[in-house]
C-alpha positions as CSV (number, residue, x, y, z in Angstrom):
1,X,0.0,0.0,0.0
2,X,1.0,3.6,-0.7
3,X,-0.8,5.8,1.2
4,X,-0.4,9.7,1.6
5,X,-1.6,12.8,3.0
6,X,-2.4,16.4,1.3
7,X,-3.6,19.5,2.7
8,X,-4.6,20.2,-0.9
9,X,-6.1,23.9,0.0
10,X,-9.3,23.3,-1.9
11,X,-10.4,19.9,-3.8
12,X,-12.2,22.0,-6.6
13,X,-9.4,24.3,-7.3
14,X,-7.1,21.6,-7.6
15,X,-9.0,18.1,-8.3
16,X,-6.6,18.0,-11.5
17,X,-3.6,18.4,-9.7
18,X,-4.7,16.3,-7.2
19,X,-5.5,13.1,-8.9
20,X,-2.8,13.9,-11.7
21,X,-0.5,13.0,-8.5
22,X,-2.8,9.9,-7.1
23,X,-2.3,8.2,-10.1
24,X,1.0,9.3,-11.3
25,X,2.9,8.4,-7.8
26,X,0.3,4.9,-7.5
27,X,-1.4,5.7,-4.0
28,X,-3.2,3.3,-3.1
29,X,-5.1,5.7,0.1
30,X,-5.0,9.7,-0.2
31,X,-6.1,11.8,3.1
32,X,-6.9,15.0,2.0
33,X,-7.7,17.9,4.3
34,X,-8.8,21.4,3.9
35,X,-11.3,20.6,1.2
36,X,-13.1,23.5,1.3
37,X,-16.3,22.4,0.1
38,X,-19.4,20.6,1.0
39,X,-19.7,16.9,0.6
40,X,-22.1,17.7,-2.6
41,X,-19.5,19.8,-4.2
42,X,-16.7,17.4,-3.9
43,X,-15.8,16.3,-7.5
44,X,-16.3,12.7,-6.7
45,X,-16.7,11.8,-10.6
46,X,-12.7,12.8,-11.0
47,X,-11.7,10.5,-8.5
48,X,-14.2,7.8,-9.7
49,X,-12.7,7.8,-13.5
50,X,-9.3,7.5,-12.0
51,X,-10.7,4.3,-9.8
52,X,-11.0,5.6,-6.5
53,X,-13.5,5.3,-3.9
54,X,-14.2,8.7,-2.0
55,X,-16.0,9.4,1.7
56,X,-15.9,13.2,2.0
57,X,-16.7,15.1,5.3
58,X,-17.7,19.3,4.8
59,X,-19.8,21.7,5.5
60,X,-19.1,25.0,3.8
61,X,-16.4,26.8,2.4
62,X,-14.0,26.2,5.0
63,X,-11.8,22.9,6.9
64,X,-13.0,19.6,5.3
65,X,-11.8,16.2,5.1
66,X,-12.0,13.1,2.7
67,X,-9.9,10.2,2.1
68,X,-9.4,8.1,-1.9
69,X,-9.2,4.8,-1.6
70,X,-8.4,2.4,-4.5
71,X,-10.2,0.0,-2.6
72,X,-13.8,0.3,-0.6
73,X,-13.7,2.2,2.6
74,X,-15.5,0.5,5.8
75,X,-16.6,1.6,8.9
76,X,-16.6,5.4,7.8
77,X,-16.6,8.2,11.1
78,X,-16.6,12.1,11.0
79,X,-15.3,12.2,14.3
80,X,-14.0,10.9,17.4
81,X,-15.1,10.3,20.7
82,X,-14.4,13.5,22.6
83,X,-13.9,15.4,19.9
84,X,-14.7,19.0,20.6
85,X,-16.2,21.7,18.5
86,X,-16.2,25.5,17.9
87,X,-17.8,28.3,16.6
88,X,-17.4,32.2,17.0
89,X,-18.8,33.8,20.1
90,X,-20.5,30.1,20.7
91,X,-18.0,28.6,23.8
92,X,-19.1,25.4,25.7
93,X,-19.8,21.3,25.6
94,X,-22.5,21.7,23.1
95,X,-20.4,24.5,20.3
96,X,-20.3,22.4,16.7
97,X,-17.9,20.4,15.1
98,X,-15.9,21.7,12.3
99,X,-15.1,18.7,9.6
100,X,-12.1,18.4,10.8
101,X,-11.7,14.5,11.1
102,X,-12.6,11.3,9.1
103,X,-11.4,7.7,9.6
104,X,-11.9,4.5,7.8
105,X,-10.8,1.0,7.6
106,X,-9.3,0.3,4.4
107,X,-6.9,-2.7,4.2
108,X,-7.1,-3.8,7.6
109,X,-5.7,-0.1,8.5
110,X,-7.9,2.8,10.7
111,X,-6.9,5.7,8.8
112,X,-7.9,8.9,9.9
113,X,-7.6,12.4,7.6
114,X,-7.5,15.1,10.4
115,X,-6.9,18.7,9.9
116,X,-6.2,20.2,13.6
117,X,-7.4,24.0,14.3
118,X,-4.6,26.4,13.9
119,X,-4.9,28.2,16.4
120,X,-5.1,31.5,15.3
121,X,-2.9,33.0,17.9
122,X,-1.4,32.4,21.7
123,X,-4.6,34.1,23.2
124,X,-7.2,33.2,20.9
125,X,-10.0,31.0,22.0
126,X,-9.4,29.1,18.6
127,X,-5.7,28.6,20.7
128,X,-7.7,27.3,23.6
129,X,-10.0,24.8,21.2
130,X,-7.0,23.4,19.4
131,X,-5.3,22.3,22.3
132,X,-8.4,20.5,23.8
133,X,-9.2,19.1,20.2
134,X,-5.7,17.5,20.5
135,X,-6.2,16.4,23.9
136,X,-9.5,14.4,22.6
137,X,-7.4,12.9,19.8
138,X,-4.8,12.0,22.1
139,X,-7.1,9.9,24.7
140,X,-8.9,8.3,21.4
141,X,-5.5,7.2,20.7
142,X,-4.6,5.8,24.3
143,X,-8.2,4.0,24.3
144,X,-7.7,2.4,20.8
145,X,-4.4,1.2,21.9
146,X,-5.0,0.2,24.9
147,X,-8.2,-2.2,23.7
148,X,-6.2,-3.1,20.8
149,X,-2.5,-2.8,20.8
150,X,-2.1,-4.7,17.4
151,X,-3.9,-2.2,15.6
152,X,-2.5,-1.0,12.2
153,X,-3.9,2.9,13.2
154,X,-2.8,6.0,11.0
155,X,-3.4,9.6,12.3
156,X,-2.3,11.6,9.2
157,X,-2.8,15.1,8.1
158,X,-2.1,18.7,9.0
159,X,-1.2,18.8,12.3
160,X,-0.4,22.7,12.5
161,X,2.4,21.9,14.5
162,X,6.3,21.8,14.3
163,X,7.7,20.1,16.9
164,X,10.7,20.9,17.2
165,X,13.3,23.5,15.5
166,X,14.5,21.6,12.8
167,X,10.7,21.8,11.6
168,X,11.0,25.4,11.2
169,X,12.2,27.3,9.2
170,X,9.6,30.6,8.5
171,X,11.7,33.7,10.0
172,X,8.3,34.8,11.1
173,X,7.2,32.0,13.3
174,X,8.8,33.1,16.4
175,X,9.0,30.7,19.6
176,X,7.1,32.6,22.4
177,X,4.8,34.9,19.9
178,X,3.6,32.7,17.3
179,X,1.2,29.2,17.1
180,X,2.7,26.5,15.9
181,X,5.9,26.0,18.0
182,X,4.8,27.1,21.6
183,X,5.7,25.0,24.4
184,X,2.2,23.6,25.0
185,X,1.6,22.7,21.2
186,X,5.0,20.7,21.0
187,X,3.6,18.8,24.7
188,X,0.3,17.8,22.7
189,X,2.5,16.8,19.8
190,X,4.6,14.6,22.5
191,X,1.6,13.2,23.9
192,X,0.2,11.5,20.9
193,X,3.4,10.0,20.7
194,X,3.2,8.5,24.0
195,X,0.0,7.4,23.3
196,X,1.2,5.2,21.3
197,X,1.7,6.7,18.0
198,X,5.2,7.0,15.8
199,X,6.2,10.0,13.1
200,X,7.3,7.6,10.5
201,X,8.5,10.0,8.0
202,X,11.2,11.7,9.8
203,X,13.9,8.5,10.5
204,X,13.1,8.3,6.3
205,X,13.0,11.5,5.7
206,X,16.0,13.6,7.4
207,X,15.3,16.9,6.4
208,X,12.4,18.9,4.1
209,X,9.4,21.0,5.3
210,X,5.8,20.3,4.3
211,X,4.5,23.7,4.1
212,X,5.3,26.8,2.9
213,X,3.4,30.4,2.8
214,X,2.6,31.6,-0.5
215,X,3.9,35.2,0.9
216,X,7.2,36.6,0.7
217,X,9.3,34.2,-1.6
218,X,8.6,31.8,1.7
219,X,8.8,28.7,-1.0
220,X,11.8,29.9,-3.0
221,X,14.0,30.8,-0.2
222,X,12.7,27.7,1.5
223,X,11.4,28.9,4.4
224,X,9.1,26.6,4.9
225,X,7.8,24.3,8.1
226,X,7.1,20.5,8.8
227,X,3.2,20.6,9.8
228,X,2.0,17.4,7.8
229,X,2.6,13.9,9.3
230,X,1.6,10.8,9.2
231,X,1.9,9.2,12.9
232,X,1.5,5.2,13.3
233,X,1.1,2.7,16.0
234,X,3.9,0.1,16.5
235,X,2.3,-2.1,14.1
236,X,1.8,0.4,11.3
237,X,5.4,1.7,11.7
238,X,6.6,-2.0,11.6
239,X,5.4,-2.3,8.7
240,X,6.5,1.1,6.4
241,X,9.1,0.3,3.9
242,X,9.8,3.9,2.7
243,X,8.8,7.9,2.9
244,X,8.7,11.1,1.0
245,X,8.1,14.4,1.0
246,X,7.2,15.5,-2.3
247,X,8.4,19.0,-2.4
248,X,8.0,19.4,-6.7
249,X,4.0,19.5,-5.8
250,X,5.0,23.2,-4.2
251,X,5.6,24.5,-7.7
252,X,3.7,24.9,-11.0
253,X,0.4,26.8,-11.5
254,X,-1.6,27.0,-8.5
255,X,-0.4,24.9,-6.1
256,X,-1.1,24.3,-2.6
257,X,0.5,25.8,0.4
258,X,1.0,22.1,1.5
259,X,2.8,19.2,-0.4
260,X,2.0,15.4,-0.1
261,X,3.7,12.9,2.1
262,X,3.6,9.6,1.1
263,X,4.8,6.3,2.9
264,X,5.3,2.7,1.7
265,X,4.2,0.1,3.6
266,X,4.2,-4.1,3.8
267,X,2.2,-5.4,6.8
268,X,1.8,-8.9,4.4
269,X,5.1,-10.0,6.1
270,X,6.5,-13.3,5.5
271,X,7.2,-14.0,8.9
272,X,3.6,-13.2,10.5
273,X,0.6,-14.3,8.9
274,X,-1.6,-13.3,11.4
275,X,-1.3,-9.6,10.0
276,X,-3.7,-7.8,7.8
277,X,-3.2,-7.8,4.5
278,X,-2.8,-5.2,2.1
279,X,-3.3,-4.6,-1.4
């Protein structure tokens, strides 16, 4: 299986590019984030001629989820136990979800597309919301694990984190002023990690950022940031053969802000038949 991750900054605006890549680079699974669209708006037909099945997860113009599969998608969820929502000048239990998560079970792997909040800024409730949207996804990590350690379970997308200073390099994302590398962000970061989870890009994938602002001559001058991951449990990293960050997807006519990372895996091995199989 090849599967990837894209914060593709729009599906309509760039369904070409999109499943131009899909098909060219063989994935098998694509988790998509940032949409943009409602689920009737997605151009499902696109990915259909190509020969991918699609579960899309919107509401409106903004956030959005969906995930390509080249085979059927089962036990489809928008969201995860816990998961909090948020809307302007509407705090509380009860404030709505965003489409900001979907996970399925494709290949004998629960793979979910998430898009975490950004944040906005240090003091803005938005701040506040991510951090408690991360703390749901972190205990819905420990819980899965913990009832099932053997599970192959893939958190991918854009994490609107860099965890650590070799993930940054934007002159204007500043440690103690900005989102994206304060202390508490990099802590809910570490968490998911100890719930179980693995990055299993980086020991591929030494160096290269993810994202990079389409102000300033950020992408040329690479000044870029590593906010898009694909996190595994033991089983799932076992089982990933290779990694890439495909940088070339930053460049052309209207690109995203975000490129695709991709990872290889075998969980088929020859040595345990007891695990899932993947095609």
């Amino acid at each position: 299986m090849r599967l990837a991750t894209w914060n593709v900054n729009s599906i309509r605006a760039r369904v070409d590019r999109t499943v131009d890549f899909a098909v060219r680079e063989s994935i098998d699974v694509l988790a998509m984030q940032e949409i943009k669209c409602k689920v009737e708006q997605f151009p499902f037909e696109r990915f259909e001629e190509a020969g991918y099945h699609v579960e899309a997860h919107g509401f409106s113009q903004w956030n959005g989820v969906a995930i390509a599969s080249r085979e059927p998608l089962e036990d489809v969820r928008t969201s995860f136990p816990g998961m909090p929502g948020f809307a302007k000048g509407h705090e509380g239990p009860d404030a709505p979800q965003e489409a900001r998560a979907i996970g399925a079970r494709v290949g004998g792997v629960d793979v979910w597309s998430l898009y975490v909040p950004n944040g906005r800024a240090l003091e803005d409730p938005h701040f506040t919301y991510k951090l408690h949207w991360l703390k749901a996804l972190e205990e819905f990590t420990r819980d899965t694990l913990t009832a099932a350690p053997a599970t192959p379970l893939a958190l991918v997308g854009d994490f609107n984190i860099a965890p650590t200073d070799a993930d940054n390099g934007d002159p204007t994302i500043v440690p103690g002023f900005s989102t994206h590398v304060s202390p508490v962000e990099r802590e809910a970061f570490a968490a998911l990690e100890a719930a179980g989870l693995q990055d299993v890009v980086r020991p591929l994938v030494p160096e290269g950022f993810t994202y990079w602002d389409y102000k300033q001559l950020r992408f040329p001058r690479n000044q870029g940031l590593r906010i898009d991951f694909i996190l595994g449990s033991e089983s799932f990293a076992d089982a990933v053969t290779g990694a890439s960050i495909h940088r070339n997807e930053r460049k052309g006519d209207g690109p995203s802000d975000h490129v695709p990372v991709v990872v290889d895996l075998d969980l088929d091995g020859p040595d345990d038949d007891d695990r899932p199989m993947i095609w």
